[in-house]
C-alpha positions in Angstrom: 7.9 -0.4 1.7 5.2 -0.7 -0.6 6.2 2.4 -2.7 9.8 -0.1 -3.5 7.0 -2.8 -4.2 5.1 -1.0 -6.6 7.8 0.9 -7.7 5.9 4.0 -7.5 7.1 7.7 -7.3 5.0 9.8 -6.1 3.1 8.3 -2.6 -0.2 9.9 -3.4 -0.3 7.0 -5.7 -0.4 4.8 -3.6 -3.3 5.6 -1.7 -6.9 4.0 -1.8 -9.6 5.8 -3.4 -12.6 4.3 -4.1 -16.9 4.5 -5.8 -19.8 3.3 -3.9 -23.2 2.5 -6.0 -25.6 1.2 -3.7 -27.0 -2.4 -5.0 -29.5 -2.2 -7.8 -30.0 -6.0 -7.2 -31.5 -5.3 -4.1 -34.4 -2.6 -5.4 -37.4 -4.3 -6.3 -40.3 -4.0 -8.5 -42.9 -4.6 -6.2 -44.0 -1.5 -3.6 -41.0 0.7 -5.3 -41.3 3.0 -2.9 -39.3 1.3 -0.5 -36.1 0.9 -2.6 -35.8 4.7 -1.3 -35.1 3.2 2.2 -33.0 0.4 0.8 -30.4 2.9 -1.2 -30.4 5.5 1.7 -29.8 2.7 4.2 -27.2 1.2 1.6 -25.6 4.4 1.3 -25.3 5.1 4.4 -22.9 2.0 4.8 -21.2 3.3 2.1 -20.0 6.6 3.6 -19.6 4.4 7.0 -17.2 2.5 4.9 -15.2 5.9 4.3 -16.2 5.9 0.4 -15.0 9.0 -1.7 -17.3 8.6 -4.4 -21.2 7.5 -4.2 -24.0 7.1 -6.9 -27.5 6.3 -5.2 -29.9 4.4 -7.6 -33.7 5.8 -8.0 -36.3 4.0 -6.7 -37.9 3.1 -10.1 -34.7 1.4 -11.7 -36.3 -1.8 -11.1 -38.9 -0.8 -13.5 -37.2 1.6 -16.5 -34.6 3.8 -16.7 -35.2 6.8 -13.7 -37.9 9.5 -14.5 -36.5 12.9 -13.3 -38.5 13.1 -9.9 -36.8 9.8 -8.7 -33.3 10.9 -9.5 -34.2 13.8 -7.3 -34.7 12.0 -4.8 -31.2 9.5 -5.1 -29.5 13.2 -5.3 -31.6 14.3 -2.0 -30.9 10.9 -0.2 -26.9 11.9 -0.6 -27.6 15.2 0.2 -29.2 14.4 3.9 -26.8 11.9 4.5 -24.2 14.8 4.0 -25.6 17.4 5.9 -28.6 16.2 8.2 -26.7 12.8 9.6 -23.5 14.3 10.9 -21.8 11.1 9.7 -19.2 12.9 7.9 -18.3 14.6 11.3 -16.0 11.6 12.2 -13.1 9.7 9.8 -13.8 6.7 11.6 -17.5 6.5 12.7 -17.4 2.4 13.0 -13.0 2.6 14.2 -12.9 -0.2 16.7 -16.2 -2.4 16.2 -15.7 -6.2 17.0 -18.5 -6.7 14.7 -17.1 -4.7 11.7 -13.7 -5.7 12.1 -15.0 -9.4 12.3 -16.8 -9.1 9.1 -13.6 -7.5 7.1 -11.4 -10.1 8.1 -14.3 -13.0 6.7 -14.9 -11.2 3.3 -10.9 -10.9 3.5 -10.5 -14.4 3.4 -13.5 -15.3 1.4 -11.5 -12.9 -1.6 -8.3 -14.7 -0.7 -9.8 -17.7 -2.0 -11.8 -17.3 -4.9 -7.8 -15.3 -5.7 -6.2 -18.8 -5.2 -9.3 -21.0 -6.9 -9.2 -18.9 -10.0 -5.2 -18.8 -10.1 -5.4 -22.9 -9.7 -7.9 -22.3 -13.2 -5.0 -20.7 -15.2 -6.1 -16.7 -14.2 -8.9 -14.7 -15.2 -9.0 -15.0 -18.5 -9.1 -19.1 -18.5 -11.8 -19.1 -15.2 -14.3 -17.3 -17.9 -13.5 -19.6 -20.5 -14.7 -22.5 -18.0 -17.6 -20.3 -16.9 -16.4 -20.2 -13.3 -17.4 -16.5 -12.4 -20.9 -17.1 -14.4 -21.9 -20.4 -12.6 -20.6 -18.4 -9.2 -23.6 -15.9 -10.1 -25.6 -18.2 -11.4 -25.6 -20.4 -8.4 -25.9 -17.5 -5.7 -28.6 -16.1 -7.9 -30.6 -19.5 -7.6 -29.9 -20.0 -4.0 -30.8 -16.2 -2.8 -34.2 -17.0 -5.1 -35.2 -20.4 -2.9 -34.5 -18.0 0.2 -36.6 -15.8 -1.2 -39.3 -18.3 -2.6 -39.2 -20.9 0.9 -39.9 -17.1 3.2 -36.4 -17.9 5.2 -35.5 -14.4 3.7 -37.9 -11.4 4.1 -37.6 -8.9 0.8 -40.2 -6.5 2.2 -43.4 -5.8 -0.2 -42.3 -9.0 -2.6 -42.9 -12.3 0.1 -44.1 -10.3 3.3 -45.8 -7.4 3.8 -47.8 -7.2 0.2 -51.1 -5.0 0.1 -54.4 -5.4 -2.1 -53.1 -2.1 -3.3 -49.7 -3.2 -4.7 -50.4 -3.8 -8.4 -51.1 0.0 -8.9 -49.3 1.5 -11.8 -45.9 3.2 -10.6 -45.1 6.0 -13.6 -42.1 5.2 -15.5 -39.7 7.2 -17.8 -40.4 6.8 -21.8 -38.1 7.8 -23.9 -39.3 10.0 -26.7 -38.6 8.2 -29.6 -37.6 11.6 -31.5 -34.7 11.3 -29.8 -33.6 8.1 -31.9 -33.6 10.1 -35.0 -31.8 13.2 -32.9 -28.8 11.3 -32.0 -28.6 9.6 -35.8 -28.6 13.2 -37.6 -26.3 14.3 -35.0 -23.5 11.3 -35.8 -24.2 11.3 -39.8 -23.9 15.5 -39.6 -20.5 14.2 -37.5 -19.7 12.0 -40.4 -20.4 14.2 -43.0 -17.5 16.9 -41.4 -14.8 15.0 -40.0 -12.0 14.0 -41.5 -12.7 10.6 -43.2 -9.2 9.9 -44.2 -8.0 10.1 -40.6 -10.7 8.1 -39.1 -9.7 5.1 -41.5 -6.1 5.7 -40.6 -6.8 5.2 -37.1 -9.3 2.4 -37.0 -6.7 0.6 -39.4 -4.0 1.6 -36.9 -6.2 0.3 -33.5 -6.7 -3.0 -35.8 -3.2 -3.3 -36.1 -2.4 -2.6 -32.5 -4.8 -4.9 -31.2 -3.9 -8.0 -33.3 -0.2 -7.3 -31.5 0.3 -9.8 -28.2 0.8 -7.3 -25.5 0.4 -3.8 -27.5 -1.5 -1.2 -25.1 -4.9 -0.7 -27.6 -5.5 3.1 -25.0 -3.1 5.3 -27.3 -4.7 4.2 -30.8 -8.8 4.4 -28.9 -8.2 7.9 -27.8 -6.7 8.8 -31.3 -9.7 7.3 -32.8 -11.8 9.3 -30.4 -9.9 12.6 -31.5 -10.7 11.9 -35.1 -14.3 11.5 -34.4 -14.4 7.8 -35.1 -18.0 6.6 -33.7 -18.3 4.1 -30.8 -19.8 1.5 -33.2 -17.0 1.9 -36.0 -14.5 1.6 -32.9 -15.9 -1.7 -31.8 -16.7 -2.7 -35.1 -12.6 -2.5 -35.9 -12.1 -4.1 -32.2 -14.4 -7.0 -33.5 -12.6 -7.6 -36.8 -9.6 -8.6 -34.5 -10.9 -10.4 -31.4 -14.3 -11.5 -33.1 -17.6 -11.0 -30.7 -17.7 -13.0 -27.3 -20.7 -14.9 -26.6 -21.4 -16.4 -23.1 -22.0 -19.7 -22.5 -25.2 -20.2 -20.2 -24.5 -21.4 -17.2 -27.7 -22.2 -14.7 
């Protein structure tokens, strides 16, 4: 039935694959230690949930981007969840919970209806224009904070739970700023040996594409890509058509 649906041919196509991150908006600055308990405890929900894919954010996040040690221990987090917990023993650990089911069916319906509230908007495209999905975020952003602020919701080490001890420096990653000249000799040496010709072709090409109603922009990006066009020259051609997007604030 849903292979004459979708019109697909081969069935493996239609099945459901899907990427767990656990929620960076839940790791906090404050005590980072514990984020460690928050992603394994979020990732374990994930694998309950029967994800085929998971990335566990590093404790630190909250604070810079990862220093090596912490990504260790997002890796390790996985790692005993694979091989210590024997949740992967079972397809179904959570088959046949009242409680589970219960919540699917609400978060079911909840989607249903932002589905029909952003259709009666004109689609997608039209509910950004009129800053739906931004003043959605923006208002559960401002409720979870009076939650947070009034203490009717605990975030462990932030409004309950703090120590004398808790303003104590946590080591974060710095990047070396080498690096920044690194990665600009390594795109003008590109520059300097690729075909210059053929990257103007294509970027004149993906300009023409894009400024066509309905024309599929993927072929002409990956031949831009195989002509070493940079990221910024591809965007840069992409802006010369759509012009740059700026969001309206919405609070």
């Amino acid at each position: 039935e849903l292979r004459d649906t979708f019109g697909a041919k081969d069935p493996k196509s239609l099945l459901m694959r899907f990427h767990t991150q656990t929620a960076g908006v839940s790791l906090t600055a404050q005590q980072p230690l514990n984020n460690i308990a928050r992603t394994a405890i979020e990732a374990l929900a994930g694998v309950l949930g029967g994800t085929q894919s998971l990335h566990t954010n590093s404790y630190d996040e909250a604070l810079a981007l990862p220093t090596e040690g912490a990504v260790r221990v997002a890796l390790r987090t996985q790692q005993i969840i694979a091989h210590e917990t024997g949740v992967a023993n079972t397809i179904d650990p959570l088959g046949g919970s009242y409680f589970v089911e219960a919540l699917t069916d609400q978060i079911e319906a909840q989607a249903y209806d932002y589905f029909r509230r952003i259709d009666e908007l004109g689609g997608m495209v039209e509910a950004v224009k009129q800053n739906f999905p931004q003043r959605e975020i923006a208002d559960a952003s401002y409720e979870l904070q009076q939650e947070i602020d009034a203490g009717r919701r605990i975030v462990v080490g932030v409004n309950a739970y703090t120590d004398a001890g808790d303003d104590d420096q946590t080591a974060i990653h710095k990047i070396d700023a080498a690096l920044e000249r690194k990665q600009v000799d390594r795109l003008q040496g590109v520059r300097a040996r690729r075909d210059a010709a053929g990257v103007e072709a294509s970027l004149t090409e993906l300009r023409r594409v894009a400024a066509t109603d309905g024309a599929n922009v993927m072929p002409p990006l990956l031949d831009c890509a195989r002509v070493h066009a940079s990221e910024g020259e591809i965007i840069e051609a992409l802006q010369q058509v759509f012009g740059s997007y700026t969001e309206t604030p919405v609070f």
